[in-house]
C-alpha positions in Angstrom: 218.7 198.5 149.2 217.9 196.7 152.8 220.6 196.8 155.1 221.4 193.0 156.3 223.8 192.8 159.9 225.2 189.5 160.9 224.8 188.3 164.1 227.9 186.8 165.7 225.5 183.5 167.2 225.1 182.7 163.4 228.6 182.2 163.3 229.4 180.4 166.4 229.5 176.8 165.9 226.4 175.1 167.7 228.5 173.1 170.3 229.5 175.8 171.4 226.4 178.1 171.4 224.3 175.1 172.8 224.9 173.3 175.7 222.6 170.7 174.2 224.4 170.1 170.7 226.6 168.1 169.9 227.2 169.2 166.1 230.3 171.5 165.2 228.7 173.2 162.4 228.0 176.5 162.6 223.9 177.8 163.5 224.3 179.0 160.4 224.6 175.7 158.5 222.6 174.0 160.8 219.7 176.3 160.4 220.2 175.5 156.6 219.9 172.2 156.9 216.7 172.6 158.7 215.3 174.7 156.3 216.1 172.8 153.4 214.8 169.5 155.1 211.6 171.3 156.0 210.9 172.2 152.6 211.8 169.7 150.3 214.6 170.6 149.5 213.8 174.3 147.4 216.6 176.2 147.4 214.9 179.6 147.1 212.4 179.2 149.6 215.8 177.8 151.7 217.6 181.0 150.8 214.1 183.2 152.1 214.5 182.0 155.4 217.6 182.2 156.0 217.5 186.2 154.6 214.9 186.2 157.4 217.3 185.0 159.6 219.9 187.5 158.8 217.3 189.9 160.2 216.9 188.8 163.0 218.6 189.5 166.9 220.2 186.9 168.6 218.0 186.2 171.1 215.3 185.7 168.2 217.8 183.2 166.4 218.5 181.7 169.8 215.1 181.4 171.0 214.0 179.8 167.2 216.6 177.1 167.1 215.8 176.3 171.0 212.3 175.5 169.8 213.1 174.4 165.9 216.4 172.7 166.0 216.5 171.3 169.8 215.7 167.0 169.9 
């Protein structure tokens, strides 16, 4: 069984972990929402990148929702 580790930036709300947001929802939900708008809505394939996600550092998570989520 893989061993998954939170990172805290996941958790922060994205207000506060972006200078450039303006959302309160945590990276977390907001990286959902991207996910799950990027892919038609499938659940599964949300829930695949989000586990991929998980595995990343926070400077990887950072760095991805700088390019991904940033308007």
């Amino acid at each position: 069984m893989a061993v998954v580790f939170k990172t805290a930036l996941l958790d922060e709300k994205m207000d506060e972990a972006f200078d450039w947001s303006k959302d309160s929802i945590p990276v977390r939900d907001a990286l959902w929402d991207h996910f799950m708008e990027s892919n038609g809505h499938n659940t599964d394939e949300t829930e695949a990148s989000m586990q991929k996600m998980d595995a990343k550092s926070d400077d990887e998570v950072r760095a991805y929702v700088e390019e991904n989520l940033k308007k």
